[in-house]
PAZAPA-4460 file (N, C-alpha, C; in steps of 0.05 Angstrom, whole numbers, plus 32768, in hexadecimal, padded with zeros to 4 digits):
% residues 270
    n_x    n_y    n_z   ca_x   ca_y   ca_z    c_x    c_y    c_z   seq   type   mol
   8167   82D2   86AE   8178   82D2   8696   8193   82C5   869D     1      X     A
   819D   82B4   868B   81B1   82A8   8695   81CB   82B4   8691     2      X     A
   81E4   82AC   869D   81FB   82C3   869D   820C   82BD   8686     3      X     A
   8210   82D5   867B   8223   82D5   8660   823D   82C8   866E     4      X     A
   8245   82B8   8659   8262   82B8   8664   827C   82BC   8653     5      X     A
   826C   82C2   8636   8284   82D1   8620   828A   82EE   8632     6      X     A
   82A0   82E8   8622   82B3   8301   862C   82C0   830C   8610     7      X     A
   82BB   832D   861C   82B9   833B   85FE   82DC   8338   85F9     8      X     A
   82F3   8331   85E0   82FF   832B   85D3   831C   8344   85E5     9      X     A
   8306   8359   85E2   8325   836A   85F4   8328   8371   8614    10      X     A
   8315   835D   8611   8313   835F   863D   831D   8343   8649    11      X     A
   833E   834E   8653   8345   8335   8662   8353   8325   8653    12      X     A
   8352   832E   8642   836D   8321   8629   8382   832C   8624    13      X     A
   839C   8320   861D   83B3   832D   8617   83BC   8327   85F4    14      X     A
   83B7   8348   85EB   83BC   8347   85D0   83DA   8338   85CA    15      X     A
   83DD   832B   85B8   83F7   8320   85B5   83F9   832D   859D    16      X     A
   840C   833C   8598   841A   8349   857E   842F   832F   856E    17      X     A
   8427   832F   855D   843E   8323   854B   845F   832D   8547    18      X     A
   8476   832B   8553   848B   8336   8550   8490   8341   8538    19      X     A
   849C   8353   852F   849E   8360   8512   84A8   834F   8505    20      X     A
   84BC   834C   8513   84D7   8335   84FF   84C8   831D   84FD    21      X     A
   84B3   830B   8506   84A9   82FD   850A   8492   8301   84EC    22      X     A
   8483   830C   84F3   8470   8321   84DE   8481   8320   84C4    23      X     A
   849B   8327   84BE   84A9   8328   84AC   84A1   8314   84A0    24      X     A
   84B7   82FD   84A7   84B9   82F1   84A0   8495   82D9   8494    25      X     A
   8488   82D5   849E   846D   82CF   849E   845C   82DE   8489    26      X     A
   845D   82F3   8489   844A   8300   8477   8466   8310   845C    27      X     A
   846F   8309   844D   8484   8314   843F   8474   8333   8435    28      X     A
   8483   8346   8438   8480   8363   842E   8479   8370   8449    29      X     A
   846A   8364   845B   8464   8375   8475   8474   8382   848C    30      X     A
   847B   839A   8490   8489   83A7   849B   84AE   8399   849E    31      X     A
   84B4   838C   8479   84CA   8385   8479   84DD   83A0   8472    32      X     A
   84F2   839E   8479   850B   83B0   8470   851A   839A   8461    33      X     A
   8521   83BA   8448   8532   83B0   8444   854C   83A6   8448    34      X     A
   855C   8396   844A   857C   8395   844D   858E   8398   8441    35      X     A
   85A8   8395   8436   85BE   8394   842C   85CF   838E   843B    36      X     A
   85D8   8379   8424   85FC   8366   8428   860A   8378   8428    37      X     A
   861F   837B   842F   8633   8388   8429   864A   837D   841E    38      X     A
   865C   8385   8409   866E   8376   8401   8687   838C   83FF    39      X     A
   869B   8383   83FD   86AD   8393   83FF   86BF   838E   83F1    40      X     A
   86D4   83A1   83DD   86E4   8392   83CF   86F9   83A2   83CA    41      X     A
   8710   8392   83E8   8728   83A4   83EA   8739   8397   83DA    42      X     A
   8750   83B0   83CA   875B   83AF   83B8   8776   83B5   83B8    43      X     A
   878B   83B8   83A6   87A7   83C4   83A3   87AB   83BE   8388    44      X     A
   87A7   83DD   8374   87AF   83D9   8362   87C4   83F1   8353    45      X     A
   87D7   83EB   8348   87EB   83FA   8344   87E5   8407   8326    46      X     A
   87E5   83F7   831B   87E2   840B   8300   87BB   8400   82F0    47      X     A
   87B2   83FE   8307   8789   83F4   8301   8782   83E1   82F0    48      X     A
   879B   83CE   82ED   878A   83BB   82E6   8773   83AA   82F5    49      X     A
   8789   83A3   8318   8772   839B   8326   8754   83AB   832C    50      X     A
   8767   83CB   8333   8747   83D5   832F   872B   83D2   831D    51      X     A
   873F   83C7   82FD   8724   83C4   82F2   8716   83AE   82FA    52      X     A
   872C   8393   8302   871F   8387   830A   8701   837C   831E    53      X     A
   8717   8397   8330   86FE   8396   8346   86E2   83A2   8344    54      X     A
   86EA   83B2   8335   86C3   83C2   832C   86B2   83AD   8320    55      X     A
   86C6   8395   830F   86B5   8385   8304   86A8   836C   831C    56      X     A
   86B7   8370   832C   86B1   8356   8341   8693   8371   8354    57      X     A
   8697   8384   8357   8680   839D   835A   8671   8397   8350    58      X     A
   866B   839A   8337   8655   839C   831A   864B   8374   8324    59      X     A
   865A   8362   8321   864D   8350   8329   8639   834B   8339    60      X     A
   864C   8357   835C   8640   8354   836F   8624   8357   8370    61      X     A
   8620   8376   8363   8604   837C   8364   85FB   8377   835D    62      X     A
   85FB   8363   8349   85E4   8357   8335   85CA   834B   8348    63      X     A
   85DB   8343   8361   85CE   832F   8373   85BD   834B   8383    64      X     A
   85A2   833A   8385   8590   834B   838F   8599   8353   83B0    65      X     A
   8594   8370   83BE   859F   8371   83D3   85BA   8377   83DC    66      X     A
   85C9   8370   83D0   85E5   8372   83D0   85ED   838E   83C8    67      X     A
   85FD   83A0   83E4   860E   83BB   83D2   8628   83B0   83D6    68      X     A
   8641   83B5   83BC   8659   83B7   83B6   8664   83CD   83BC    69      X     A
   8678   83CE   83CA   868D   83E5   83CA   86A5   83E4   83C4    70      X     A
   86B5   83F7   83BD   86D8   83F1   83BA   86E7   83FC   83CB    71      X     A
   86FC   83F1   83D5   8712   83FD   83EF   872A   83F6   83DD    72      X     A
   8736   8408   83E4   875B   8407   83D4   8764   83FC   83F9    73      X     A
   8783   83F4   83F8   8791   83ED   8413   8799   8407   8410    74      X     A
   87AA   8410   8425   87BB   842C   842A   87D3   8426   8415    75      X     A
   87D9   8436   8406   87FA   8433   83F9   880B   8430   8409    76      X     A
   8823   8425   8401   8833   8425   841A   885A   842A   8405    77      X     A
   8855   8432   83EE   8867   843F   83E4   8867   8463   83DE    78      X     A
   887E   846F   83E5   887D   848B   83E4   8876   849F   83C8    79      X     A
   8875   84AD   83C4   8866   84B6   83AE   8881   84B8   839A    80      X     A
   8892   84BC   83A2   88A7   84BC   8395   88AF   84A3   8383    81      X     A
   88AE   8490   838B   88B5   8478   837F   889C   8470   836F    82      X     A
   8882   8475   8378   886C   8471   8364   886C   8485   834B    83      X     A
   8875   8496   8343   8880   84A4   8331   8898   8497   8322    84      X     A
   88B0   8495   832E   88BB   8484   8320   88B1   846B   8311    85      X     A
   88A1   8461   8320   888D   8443   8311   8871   844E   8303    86      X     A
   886D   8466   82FF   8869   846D   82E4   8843   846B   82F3    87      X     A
   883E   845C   830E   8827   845D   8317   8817   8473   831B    88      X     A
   8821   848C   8324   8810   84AB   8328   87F1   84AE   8322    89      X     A
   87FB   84A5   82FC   87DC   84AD   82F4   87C1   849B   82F4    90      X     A
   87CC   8480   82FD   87C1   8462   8301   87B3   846A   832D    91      X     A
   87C9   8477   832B   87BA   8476   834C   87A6   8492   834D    92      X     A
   87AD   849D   833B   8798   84B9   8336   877B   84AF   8332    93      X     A
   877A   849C   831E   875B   8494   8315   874F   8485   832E    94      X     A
   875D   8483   833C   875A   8472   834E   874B   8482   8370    95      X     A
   8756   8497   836B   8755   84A8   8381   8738   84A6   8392    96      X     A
   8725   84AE   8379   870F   84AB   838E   86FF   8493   839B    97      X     A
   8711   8478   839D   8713   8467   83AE   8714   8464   83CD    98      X     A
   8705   8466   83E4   8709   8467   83F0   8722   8452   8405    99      X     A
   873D   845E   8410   874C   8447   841D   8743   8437   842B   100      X     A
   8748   841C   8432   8734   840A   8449   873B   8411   845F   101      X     A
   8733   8414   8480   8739   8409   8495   8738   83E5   849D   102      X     A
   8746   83E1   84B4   873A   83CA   84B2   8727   83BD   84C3   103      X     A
   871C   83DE   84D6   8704   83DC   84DC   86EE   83D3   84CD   104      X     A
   86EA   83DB   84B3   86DC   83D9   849E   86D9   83B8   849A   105      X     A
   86EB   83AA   849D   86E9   8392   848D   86D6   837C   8497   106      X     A
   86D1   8382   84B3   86C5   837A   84D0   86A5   837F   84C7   107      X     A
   869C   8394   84BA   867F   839A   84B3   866E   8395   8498   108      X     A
   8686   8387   8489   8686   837F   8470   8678   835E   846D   109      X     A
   8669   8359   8463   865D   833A   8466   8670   8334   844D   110      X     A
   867F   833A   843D   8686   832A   842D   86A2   833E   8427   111      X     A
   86B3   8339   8420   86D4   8340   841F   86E8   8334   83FF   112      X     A
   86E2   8344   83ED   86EC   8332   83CF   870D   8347   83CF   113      X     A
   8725   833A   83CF   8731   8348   83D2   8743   8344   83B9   114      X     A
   8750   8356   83AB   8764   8356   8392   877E   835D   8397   115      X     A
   8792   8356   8392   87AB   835C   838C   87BF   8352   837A   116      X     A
   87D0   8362   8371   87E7   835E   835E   87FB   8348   836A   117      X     A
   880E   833A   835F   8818   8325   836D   883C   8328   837A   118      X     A
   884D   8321   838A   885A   832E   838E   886B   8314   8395   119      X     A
   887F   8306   837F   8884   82EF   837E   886F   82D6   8383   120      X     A
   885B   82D3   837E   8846   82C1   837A   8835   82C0   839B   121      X     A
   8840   82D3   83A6   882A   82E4   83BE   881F   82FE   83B8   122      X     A
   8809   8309   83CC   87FE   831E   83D3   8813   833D   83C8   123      X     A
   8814   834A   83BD   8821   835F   83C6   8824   836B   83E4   124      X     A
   883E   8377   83E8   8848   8387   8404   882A   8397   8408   125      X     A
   881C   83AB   83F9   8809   83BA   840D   87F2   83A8   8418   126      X     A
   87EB   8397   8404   87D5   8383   840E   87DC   8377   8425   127      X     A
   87F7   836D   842A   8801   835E   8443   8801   836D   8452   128      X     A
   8809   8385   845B   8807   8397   8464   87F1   839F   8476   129      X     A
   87DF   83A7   845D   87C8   83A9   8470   87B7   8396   8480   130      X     A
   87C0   8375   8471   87B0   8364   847A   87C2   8356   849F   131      X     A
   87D8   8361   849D   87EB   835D   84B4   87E2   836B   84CB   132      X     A
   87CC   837F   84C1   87C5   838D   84D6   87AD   837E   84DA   133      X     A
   879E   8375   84DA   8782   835F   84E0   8786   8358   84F8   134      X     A
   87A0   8353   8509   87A1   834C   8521   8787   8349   8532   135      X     A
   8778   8360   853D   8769   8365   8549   8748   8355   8548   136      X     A
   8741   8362   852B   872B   8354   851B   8731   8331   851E   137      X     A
   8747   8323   851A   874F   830B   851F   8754   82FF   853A   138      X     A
   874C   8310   854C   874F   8304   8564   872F   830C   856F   139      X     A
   871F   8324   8564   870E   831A   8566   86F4   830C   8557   140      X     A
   86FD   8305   8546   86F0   82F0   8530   86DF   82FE   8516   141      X     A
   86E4   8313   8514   86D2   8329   850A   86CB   8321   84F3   142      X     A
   86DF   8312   84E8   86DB   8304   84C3   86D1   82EB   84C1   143      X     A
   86CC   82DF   84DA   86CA   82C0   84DE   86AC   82BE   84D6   144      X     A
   86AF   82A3   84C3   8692   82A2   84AD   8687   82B3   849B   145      X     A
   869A   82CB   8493   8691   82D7   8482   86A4   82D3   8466   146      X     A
   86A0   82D4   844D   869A   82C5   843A   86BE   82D4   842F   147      X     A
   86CD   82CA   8424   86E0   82DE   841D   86EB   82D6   83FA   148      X     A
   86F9   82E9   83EB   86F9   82D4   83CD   871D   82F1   83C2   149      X     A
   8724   82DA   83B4   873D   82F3   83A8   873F   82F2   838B   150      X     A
   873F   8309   8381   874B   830F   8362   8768   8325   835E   151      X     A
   876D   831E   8342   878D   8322   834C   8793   8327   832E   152      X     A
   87A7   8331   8327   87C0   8342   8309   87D4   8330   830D   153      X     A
   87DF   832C   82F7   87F6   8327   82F1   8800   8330   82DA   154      X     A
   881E   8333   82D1   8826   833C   82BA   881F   8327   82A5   155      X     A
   8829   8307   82A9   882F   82FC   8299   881D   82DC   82A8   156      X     A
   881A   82D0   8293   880D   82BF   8297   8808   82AC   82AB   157      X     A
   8827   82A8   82BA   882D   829C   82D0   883C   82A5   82E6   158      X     A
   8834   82BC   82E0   8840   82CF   82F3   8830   82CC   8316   159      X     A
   882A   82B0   831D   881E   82B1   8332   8804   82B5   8338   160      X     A
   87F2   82AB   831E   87D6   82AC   8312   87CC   829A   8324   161      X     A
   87D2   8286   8331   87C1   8273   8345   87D1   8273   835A   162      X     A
   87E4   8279   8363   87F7   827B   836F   87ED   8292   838D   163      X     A
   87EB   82A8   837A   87EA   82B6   838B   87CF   82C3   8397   164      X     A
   87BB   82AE   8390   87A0   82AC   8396   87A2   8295   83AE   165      X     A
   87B4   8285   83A4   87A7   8272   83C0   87BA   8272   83D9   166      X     A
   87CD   8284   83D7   87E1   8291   83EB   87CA   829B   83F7   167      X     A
   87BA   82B1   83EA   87AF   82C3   83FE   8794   82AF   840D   168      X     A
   878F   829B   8406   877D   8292   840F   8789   828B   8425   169      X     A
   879A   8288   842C   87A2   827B   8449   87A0   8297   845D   170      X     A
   87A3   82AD   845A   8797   82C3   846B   877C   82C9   8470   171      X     A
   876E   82C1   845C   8752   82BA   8460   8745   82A4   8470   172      X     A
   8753   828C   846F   8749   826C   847F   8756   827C   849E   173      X     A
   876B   828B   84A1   8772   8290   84B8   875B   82A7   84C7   174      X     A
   8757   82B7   84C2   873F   82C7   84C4   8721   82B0   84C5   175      X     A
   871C   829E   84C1   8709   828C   84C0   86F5   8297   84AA   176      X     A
   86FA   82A1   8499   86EA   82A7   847F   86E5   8292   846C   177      X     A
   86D0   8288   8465   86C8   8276   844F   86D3   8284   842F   178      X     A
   86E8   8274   842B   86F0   8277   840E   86E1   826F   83FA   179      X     A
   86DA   8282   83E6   86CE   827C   83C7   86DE   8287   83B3   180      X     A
   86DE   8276   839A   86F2   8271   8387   86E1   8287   836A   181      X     A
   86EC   8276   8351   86D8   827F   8341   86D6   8263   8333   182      X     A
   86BD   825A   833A   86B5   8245   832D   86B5   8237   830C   183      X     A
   86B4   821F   8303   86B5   8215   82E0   869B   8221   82D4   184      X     A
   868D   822A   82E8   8673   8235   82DE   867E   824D   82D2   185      X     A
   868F   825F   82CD   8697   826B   82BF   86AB   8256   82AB   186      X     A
   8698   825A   8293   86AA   8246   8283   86C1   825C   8271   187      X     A
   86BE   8273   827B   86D5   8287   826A   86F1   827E   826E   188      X     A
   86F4   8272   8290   870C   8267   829A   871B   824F   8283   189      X     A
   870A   8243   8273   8711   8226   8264   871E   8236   824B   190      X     A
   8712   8250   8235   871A   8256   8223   873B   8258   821A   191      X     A
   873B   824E   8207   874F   8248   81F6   8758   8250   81E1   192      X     A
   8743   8267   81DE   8744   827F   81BB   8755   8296   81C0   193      X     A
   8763   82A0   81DD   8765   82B3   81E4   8780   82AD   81FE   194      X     A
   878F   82B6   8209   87A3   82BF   821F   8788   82CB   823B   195      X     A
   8785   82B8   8248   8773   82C7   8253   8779   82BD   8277   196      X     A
   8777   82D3   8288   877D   82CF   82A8   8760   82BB   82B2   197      X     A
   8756   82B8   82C1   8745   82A5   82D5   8748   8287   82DF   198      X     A
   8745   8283   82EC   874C   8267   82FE   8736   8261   8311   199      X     A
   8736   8244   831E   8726   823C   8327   8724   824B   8341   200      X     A
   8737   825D   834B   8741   8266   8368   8737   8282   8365   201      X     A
   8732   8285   8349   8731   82B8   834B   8735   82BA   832F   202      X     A
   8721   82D1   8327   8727   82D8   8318   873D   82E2   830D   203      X     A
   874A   82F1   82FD   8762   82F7   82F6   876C   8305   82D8   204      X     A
   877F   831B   82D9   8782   832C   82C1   87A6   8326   82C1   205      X     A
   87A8   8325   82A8   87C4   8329   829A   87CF   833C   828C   206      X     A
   87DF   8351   82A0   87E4   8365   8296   87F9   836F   8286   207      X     A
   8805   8357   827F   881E   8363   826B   8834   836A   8279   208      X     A
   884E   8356   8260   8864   8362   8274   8864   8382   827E   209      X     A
   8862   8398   8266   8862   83AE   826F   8843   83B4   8282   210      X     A
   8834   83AC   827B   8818   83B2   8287   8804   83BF   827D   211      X     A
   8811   83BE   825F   87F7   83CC   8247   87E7   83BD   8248   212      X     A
   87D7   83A5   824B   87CE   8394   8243   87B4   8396   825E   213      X     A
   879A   83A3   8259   8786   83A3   8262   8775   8388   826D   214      X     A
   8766   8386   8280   8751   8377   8285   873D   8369   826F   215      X     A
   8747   835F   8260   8734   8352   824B   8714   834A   8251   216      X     A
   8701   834D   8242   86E6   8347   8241   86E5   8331   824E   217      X     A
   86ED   8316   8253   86EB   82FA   8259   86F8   82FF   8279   218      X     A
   8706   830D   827D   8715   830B   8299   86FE   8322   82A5   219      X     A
   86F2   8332   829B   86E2   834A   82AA   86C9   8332   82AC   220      X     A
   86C5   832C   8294   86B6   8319   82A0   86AE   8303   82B5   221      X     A
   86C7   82F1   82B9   86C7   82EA   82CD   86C8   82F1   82EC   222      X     A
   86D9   8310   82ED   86CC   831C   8300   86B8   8323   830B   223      X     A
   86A6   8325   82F0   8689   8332   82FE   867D   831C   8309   224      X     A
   8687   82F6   82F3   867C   82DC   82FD   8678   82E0   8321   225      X     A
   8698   82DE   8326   869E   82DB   833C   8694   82EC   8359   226      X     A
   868E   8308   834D   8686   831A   8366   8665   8316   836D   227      X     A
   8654   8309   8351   863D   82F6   8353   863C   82EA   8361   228      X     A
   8650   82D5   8353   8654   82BA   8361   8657   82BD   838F   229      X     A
   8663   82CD   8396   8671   82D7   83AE   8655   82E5   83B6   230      X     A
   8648   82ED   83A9   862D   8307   83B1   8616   82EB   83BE   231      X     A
   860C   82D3   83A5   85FF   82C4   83B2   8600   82B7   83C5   232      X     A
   8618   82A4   83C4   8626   829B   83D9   8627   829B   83F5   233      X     A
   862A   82BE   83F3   862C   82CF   8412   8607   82CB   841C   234      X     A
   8603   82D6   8400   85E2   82D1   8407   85D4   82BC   8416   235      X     A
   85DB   82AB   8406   85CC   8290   840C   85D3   828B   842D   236      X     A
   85EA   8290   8432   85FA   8284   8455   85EF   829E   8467   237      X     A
   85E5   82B9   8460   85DE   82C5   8471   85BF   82C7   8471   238      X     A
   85B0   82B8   845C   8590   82AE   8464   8592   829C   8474   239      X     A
   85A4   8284   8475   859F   8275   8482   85A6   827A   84A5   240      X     A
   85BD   8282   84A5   85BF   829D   84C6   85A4   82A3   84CD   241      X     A
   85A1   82B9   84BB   8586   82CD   84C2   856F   82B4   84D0   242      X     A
   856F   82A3   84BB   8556   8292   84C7   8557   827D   84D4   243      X     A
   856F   827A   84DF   8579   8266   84F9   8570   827B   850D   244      X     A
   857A   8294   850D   8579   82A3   852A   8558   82AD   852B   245      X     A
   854D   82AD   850A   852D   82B5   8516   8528   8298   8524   246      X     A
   852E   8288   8515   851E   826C   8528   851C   8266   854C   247      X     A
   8542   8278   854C   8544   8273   856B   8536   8287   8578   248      X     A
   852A   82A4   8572   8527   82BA   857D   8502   82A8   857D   249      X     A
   84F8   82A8   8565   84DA   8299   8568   84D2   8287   857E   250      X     A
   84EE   826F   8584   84E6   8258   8594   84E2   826A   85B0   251      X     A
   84FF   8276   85B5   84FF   8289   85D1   84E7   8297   85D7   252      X     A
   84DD   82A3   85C1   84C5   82B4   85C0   84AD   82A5   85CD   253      X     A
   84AC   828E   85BC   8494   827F   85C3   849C   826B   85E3   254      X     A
   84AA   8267   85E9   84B6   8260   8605   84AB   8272   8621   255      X     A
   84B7   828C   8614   84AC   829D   8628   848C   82AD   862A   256      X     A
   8488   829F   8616   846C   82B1   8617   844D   8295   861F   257      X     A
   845E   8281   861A   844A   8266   861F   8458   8253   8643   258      X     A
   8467   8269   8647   8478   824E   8662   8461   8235   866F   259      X     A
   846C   822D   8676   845C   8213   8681   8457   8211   86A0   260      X     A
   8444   8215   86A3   8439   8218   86B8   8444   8201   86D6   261      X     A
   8448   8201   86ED   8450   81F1   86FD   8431   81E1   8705   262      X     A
   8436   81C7   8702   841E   81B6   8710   840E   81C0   8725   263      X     A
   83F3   81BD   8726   83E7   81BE   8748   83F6   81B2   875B   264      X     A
   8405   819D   8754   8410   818F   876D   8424   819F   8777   265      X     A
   8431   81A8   8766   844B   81B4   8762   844C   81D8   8777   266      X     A
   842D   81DA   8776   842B   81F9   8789   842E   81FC   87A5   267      X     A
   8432   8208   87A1   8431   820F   87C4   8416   821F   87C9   268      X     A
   8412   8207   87D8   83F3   8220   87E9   83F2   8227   87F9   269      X     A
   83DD   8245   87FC   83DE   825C   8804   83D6   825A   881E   270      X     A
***
């Protein structure tokens, strides 16, 4: 009888498993997790207009599949006394169960939408403030390539409506954060029926000299454009990460598991 020379399938073979993340990506639904973006959207608002703002740039965000929104207030940095005098108390009350930012936090955040009131056609003092403290995170790159965007109050129409959006962008290019605006794709920015805040740089609310004057439907609107707009964005640049570094982990993978053997010539014999 002549000699078999198949060999049964699990004798002498090395099962090769498919890497999960590998598997993932190849077979879509198979032992994938889910993820989430994270977005973050630190704030300073004195009497909520920005805050409303920012829930709407929230409510956007999530539209985008994957993506959680959160809100951070900066630390106050006026005494309670004088916020009483400015009539703020009950504006920072609604506000309360906001969590304050660290700026540890900002470092774990893939995306950073930040709002403030304007303070001669800059940032307000607490926003500077807290952003003066970044030192650290900026030395060690913690924000670098991650996506950053600003919305902002004013009393009056030109009270520093583009002004003080593209001030703050220069704290962001310094941090190495990719700036996003709010695009003409929001065509609410063009209307002409109405007194209305938005610009090509951030959305934007006009609050009245006194500050009766609420977040209008077209400016909430554009917020939510924009925290969309900021949600895909981030998206799209961290698929393409994700699948640069599967490509490099695959090639390595397959490198080490196929190495190339040294010639006969090449051996040393025994």
């Amino acid at each position: 009888m002549g000699k078999d020379n198949s060999v049964a399938p699990s004798v002498g073979r090395e099962k090769h498993k498919c890497p999960s993340w590998l598997r993932a990506r190849l077979l879509p639904g198979s032992e994938k997790e889910e993820t989430f973006m994270k977005i973050l959207v630190v704030y300073c608002s004195m009497y909520g207009h920005v805050y409303k703002m920012a829930v709407a740039v929230a409510e956007g965000a999530r539209c985008v599949e994957g993506v959680d929104a959160e809100l951070r207030r900066v630390p106050e940095t006026l005494p309670q006394e004088v916020l009483e005098k400015m009539g703020a108390v009950e504006a920072q009350k609604q506000q309360d169960h906001v969590p304050v930012c660290t700026v540890d936090e900002l470092g774990r955040a893939d995306v950073i939408v930040y709002g403030t009131p304007p303070r001669f056609g800059n940032m307000c003092g607490q926003m500077r403030q807290f952003l003066d403290a970044t030192g650290q995170p900026w030395m060690r790159g913690a924000l670098t390539g991650k996506v950053g965007s600003v919305i902002k109050s004013s009393n009056t129409q030109h009270g520093g409506q583009e002004s003080t959006i593209l001030s703050f962008h220069t704290t962001l290019l310094h941090h190495g954060m990719a700036v996003v605006g709010l695009p003409y794709a929001f065509q609410g920015q063009m209307m002409m029926e109405e007194i209305s805040g938005c610009s090509p740089y951030g959305a934007s609310t006009i609050a009245g000299a006194d500050g009766s004057r609420l977040p209008s439907d077209n400016e909430l609107a554009g917020a939510r454009f924009q925290g969309e707009h900021v949600a895909t964005i981030a998206k799209k640049l961290t698929a393409q990460k994700v699948g640069e570094t599967e490509d490099a982990r695959m090639r390595v993978s397959v490198g080490q598991r196929y190495k190339r053997r040294r010639p006969w010539w090449g051996r040393k014999s025994k």
